[in-house]
C-alpha positions in Angstrom: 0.0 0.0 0.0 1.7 3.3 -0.9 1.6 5.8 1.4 -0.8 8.5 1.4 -1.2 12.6 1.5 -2.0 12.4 5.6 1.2 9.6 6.4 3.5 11.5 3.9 2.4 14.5 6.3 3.0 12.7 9.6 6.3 12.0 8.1 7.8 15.6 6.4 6.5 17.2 10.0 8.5 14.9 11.9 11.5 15.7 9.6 10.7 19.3 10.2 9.9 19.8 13.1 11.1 16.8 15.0 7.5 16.2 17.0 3.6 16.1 16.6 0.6 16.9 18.9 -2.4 15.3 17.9 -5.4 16.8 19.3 -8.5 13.8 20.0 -12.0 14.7 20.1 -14.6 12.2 21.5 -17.8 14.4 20.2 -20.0 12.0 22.7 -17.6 13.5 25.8 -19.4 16.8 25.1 -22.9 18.8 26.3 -22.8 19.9 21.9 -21.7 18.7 18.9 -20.8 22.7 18.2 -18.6 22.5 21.6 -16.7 19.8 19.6 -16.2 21.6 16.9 -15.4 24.8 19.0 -13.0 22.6 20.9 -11.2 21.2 18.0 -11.1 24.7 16.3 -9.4 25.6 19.5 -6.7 22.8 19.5 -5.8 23.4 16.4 -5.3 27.2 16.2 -3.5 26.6 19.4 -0.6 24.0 17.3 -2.0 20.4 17.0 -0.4 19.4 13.8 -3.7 16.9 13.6 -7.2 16.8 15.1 -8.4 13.2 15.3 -12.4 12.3 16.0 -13.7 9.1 17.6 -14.0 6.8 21.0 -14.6 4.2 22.0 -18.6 4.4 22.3 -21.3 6.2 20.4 -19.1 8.3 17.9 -20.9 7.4 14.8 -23.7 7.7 12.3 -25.2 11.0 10.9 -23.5 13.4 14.6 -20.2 12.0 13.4 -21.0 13.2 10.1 -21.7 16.7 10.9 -19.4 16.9 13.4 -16.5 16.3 11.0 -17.8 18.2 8.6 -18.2 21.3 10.7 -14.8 20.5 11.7 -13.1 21.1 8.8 -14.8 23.8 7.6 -13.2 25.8 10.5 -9.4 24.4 10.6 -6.4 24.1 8.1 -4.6 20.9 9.5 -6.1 17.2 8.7 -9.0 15.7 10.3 -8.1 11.9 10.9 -10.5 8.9 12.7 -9.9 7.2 15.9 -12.4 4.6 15.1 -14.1 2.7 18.2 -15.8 -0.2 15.7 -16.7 -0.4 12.0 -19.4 2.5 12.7 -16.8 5.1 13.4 -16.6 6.3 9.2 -17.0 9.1 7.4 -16.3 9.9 3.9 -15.6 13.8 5.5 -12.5 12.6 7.4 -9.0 13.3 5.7 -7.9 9.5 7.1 -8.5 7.1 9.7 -6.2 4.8 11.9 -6.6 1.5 10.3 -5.9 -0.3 13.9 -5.3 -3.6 14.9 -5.2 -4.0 18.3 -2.4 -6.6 19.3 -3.0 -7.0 23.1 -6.7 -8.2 22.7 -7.8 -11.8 23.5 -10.2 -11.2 21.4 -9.3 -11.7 17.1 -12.2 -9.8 15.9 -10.0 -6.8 17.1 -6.8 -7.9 15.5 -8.2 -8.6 11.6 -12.2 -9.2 11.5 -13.0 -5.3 12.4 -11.0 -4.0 10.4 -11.9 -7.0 7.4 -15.9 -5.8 7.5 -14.8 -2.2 7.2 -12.3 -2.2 4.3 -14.6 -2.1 1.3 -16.6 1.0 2.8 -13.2 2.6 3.6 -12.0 1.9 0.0 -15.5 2.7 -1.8 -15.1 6.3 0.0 -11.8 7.2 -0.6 -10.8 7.5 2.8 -7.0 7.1 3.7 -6.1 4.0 5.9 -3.0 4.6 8.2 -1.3 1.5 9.6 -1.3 1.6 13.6 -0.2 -1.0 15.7 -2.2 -0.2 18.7 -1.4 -1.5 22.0 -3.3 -0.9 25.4 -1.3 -0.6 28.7 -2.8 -0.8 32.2 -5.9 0.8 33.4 -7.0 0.7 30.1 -10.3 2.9 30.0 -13.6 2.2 28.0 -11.2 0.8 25.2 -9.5 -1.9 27.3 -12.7 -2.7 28.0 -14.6 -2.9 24.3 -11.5 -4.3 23.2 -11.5 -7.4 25.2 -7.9 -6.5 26.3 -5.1 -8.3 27.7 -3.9 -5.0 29.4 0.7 -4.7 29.3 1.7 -4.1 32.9 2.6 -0.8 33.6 6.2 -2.4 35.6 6.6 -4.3 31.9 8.3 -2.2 29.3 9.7 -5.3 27.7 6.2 -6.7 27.3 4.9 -3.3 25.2 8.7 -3.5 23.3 7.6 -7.0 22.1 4.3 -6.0 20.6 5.4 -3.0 19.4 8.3 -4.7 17.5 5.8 -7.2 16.3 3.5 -4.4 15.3 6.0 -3.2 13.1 7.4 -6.7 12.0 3.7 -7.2 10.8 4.0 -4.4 8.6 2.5 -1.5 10.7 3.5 2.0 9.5 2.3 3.2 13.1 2.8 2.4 16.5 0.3 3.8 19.2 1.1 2.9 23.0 -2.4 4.1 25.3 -3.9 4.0 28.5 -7.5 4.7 27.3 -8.9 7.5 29.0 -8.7 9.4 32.0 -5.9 6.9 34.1 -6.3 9.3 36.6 -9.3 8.4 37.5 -7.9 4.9 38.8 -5.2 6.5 40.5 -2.4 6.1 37.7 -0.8 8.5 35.1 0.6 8.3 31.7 2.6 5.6 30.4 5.6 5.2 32.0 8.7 6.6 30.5 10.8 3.7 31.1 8.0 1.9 28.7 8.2 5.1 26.3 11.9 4.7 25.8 11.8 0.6 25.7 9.3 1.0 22.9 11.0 3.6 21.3 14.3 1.7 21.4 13.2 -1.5 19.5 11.4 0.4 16.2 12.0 2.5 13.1 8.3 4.1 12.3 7.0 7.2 14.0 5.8 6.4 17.4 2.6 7.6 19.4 1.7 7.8 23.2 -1.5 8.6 24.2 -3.4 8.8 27.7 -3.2 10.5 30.8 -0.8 13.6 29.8 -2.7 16.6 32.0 0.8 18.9 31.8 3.5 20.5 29.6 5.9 18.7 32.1 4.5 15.2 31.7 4.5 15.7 27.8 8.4 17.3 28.0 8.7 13.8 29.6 6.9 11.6 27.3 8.6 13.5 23.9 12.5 12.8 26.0 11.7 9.6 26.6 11.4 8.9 22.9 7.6 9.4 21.8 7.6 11.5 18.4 4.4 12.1 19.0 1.9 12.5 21.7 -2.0 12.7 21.1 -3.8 14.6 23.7 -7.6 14.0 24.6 -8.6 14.6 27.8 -6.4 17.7 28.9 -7.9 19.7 25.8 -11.8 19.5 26.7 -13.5 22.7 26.0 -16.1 23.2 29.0 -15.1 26.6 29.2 -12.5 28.6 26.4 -9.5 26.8 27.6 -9.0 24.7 24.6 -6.9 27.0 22.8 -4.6 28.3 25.7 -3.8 24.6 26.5 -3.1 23.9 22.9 -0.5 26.8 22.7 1.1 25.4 26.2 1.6 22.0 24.7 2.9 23.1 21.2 5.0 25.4 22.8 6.8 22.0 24.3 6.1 20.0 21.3 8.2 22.7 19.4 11.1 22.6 21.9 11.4 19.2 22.7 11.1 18.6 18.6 14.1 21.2 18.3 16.0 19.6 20.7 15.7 16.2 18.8 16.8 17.4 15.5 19.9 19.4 17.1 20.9 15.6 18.5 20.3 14.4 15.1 
C-alpha cells in the first residue's frame, strides 16, 4: 500500500519539526456537537499538527458526520479517525487509523473489524494509516470494548515486544495508550521507562496517548522517545480553555522537537 497525503504529512512534519501533537475529540464527551467543533477549532489554532475524531462508544452515524464536517470547515490541518468499531466512518474525514489491536484476546479486534470495514473505507476514498495499537494498564472504556489483555505498567519489555511485532507485521504506526482518563484509577501516563523501551526497539514514527494533564509530563513523554503524543482529555473545551492549553503544549512540542533534531 503506498503511502498517502496524511502519512506523507506525519512523516515531512516529523522531519521538520522533529515532534507532533495530535489533538482527539470524543464528540460523545461533550454537552454539543458545536462545543466539539469549537474545541477542535481551539486545539488546532493553538498547534495540533492533527485533530483526530472518535471513542470508543457512540461516535458514529449522521452526529459523526456533521461533526467532521463542521470540523473542517473551521481548521487548516487534517481531520483523521480514531475509530471505536466499523461504525466510526466518514467519507468527510481526511484518514482514519486502520488499527489492529495486538494485546486483545479477542481476534475480531486484530483482523475481523477491520476486514468488515475495508470495502466502505475503500469505496469512499478514505485514507487507511497503519497503527499497531497497544493498550497498557488501566486501560479505559477501550480496554474494556476491546476485550484487552492490558501490558503491565512495571513491563516495558512486554509493550517492546508487541510494538516490535507491530511493526514486523507491517504496521507503519505504533500507538502505545492508557485509554482514558488513568487518573481516575489512581495512575498516570505511560511510564517513561515503557516510552523509551518502545521507542528503542522500532523504526516508524511512534505515538503515546493517555493520561498527559501537563507541559511537564509531555516534555517527559517526547524525551523519553515518543515523536508524537495525542492529547484528549487535557484539551476538553467546558469553558474557552482549549486554545490556551493547545498553545502550552505546542509550545513544548516545538522545543522538545528542536532539541531532537539538534541531537540528530
Amino acid at each position: 500500500m503506498k503511502i498517502g497525503k496524511v502519512e506523507l504529512y506525519i512523516h515531512e512534519t516529523l522531519e521538520t519539526k522533529g515532534a507532533m501533537l495530535f489533538s482527539l475529540i470524543d464528540p460523545v464527551d461533550y454537552a454539543t456537537p458545536e462545543i466539539a467543533v469549537k474545541t477542535a477549532k481551539g486545539s488546532a489554532e493553538g498547534g495540533a499538527d492533527i485533530v483526530l475524531l472518535g471513542g470508543s462508544i457512540g461516535a458514529q452515524g449522521e452526529m459523526l458526520d456533521s461533526v467532521v464536517k463542521n470540523i473542517k470547515e473551521v481548521i487548516d490541518v487534517p481531520v483523521v479517525l480514531f475509530p471505536g468499531n466499523i461504525a466510526t466512518i466518514t467519507k468527510n474525514a481526511d484518514a482514519m487509523y486502520f488499527m489492529s489491536l495486538l494485546n486483545s484476546r479477542n481476534p475480531y479486534w486484530h483482523a475481523q473489524a477491520q476486514m468488515l470495514a475495508a470495502p466502505l473505507i475503500k469505496q469512499v476514498g478514505i485514507e487507511p494509516l497503519p497503527v499497531g495499537y497497544i493498550i497498557v494498564s488501566p486501560g479505559g472504556t477501550a480496554g474494556w470494548v476491546g476485550d484487552v489483555n492490558l501490558v503491565p505498567r512495571e513491563k516495558p519489555k512486554i509493550a517492546a515486544a508487541l510494538a516490535l511485532t507491530a511493526e514486523y507485521l507491517g504496521h507503519r504506526i505504533i500507538l502505545t495508550d492508557t485509554g482514558s482518563n488513568p487518573q481516575a484509577q489512581g495512575m498516570g501516563p505511560i511510564p517513561n521507562e515503557m516510552v523509551r523501551a518502545v521507542k528503542s526497539v522500532i523504526d516508524v514514527p511512534y505515538i503515546a496517548a493517555g493520561g498527559i494533564r501537563t507541559p511537564q509530563q509531555l516534555r517527559d513523554v517526547y524525551r523519553s522517545g515518543a515523536d508524537i503524543v495525542q492529547i484528549g482529555t487535557a484539551f476538553e473545551d467546558h469553558g474557552n480553555t482549549a486554545y490556551k492549553k493547545a498553545a502550552a503544549f505546542a509550545k513544548v512540542a516545538k522545543e522538545e522537537g528542536a532539541r531532537k533534531l539538534k541531537k540528530q
